[in-house]
C-alpha positions in Angstrom: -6.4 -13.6 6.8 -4.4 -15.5 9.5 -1.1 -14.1 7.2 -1.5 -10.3 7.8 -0.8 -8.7 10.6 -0.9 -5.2 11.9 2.5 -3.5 12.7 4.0 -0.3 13.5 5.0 1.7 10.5 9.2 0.8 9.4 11.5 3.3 10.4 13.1 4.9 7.5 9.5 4.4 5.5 8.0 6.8 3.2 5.2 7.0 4.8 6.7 7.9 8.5 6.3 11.7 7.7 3.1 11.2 7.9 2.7 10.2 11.2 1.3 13.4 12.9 -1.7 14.7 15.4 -4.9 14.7 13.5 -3.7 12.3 10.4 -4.3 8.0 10.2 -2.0 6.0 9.1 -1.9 2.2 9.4 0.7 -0.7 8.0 0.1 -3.9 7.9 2.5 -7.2 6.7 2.9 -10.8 5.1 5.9 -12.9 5.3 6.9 -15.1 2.2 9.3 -17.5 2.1 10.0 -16.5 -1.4 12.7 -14.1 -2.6 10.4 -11.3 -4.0 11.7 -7.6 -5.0 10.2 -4.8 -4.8 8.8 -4.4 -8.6 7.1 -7.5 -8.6 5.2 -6.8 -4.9 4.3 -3.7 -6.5 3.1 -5.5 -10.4 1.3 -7.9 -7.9 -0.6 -5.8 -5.8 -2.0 -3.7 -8.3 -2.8 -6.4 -10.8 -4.2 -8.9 -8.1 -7.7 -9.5 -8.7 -9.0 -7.4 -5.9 -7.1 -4.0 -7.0 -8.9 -4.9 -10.8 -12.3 -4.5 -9.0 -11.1 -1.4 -7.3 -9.3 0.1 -10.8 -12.8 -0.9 -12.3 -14.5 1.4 -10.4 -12.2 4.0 -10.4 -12.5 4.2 -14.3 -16.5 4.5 -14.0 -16.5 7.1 -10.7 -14.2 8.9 -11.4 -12.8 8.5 -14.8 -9.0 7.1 -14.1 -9.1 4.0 -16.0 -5.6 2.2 -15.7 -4.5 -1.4 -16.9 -2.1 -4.3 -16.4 0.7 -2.7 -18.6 0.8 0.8 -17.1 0.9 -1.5 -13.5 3.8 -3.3 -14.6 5.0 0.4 -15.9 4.7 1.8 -12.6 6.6 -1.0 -10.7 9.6 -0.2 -13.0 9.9 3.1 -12.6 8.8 3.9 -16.1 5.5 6.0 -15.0 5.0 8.2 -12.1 0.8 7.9 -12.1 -1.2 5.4 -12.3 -5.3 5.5 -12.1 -6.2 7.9 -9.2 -2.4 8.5 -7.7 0.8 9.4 -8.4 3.7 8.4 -7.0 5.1 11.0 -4.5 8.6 9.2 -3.5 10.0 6.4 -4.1 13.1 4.4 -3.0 14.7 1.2 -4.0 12.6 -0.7 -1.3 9.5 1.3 -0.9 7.4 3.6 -2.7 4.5 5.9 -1.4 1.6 6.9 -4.2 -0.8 10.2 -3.3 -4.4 10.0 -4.9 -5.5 12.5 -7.0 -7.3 15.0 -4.6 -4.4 14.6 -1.8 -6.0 13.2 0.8 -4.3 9.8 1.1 -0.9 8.3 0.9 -0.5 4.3 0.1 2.8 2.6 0.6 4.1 -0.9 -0.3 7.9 -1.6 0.9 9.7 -5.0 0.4 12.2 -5.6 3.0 15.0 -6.8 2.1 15.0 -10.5 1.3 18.6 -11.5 2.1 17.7 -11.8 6.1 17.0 -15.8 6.2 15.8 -18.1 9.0 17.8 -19.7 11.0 16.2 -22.7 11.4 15.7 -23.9 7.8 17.5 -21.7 5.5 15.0 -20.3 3.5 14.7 -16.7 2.1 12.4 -14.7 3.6 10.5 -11.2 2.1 8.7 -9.0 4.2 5.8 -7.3 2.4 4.6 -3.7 3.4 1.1 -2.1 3.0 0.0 1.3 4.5 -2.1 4.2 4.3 -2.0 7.3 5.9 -5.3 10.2 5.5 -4.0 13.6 6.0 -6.6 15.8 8.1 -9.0 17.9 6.3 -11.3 19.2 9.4 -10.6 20.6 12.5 -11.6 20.5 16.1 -13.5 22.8 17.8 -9.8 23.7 19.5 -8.9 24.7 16.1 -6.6 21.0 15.7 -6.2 19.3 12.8 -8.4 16.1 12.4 -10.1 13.5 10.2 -13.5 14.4 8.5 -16.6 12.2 9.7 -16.5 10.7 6.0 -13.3 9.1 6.9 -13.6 8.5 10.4 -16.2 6.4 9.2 -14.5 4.3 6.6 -11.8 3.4 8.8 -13.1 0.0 10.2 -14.0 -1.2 6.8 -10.5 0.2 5.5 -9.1 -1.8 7.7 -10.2 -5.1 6.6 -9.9 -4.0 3.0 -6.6 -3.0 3.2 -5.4 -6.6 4.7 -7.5 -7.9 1.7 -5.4 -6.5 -0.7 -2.2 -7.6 0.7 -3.6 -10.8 1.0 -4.4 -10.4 -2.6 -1.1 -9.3 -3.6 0.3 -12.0 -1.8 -1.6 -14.8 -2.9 -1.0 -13.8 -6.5 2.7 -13.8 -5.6 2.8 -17.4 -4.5 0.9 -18.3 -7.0 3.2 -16.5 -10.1 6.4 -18.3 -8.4 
């Protein structure tokens, strides 16, 4: 996954506000040198063929079965949930989805593809992915923190989340 890299959270993101003692958040992101918008990052990475296997599941554990269309739907603007989220904000650039129970946040921003390189040219898009787990425990000090169940899931989070970008951007190369 020598294309995703881990960065700090964009100002002005969605998902900033979620950036306090006891919560996670992460962000990692791809560079293409494609001109991609924001609706078609978002189509992508919820139809790319990893996010099917986790939309699969979804629709067997925990009975929020979702498809292509209503994917496509949700990058428009036209639906506001989608499987096991809804969206909780969104923005011309960025939008930030909140599963069903509240516990986590995902957020996909496109930066703006105008900026170009210098040395060739080209168009360049800057693709977005983080998450952010609000606390549900506390320490013995009475502060807010993660629960065990998702302190553990972090490291393979991790590499799952830079899977699906990777997924999502793959499947955009491959559609333009």
């Amino acid at each position: 996954m020598k294309h995703i890299k881990a960065c700090p959270n964009p100002q002005n993101s969605l998902i900033e506000q979620y950036e306090l003692p006891g919560s996670y958040t992460d962000c990692f992101t791809t560079t293409l040198d494609l001109e991609v918008s924001h609706q078609q990052f978002v189509e992508a990475f919820y139809t790319s063929w990893l996010f099917k296997l986790e939309r699969w599941f979804l629709t067997f554990t925990v009975l929020k079965p979702s498809s292509d269309e209503q994917a496509r739907e949700l990058a428009l603007g036209q639906i506001n949930k989608f499987s096991a989220w809804r969206v909780e904000n969104r923005a011309e650039d960025q939008i930030l989805m909140c599963d069903f129970q509240g516990k986590t946040r995902s957020f996909l921003m496109v930066e703006s593809p105008k900026l170009k390189d210098s040395t060739n040219g080209k168009v360049k898009t800057y693709l977005y992915f983080g998450t952010a787990i609000v606390p549900t425990a506390k320490s013995r000090a009475g502060k807010p923190q993660l629960s065990l169940f998702f302190k553990g899931l972090l490291l393979i989070h991790r590499t799952y989340a830079k899977a699906l970008l990777k997924a999502a951007r793959d499947r955009l190369i491959r559609l333009n």
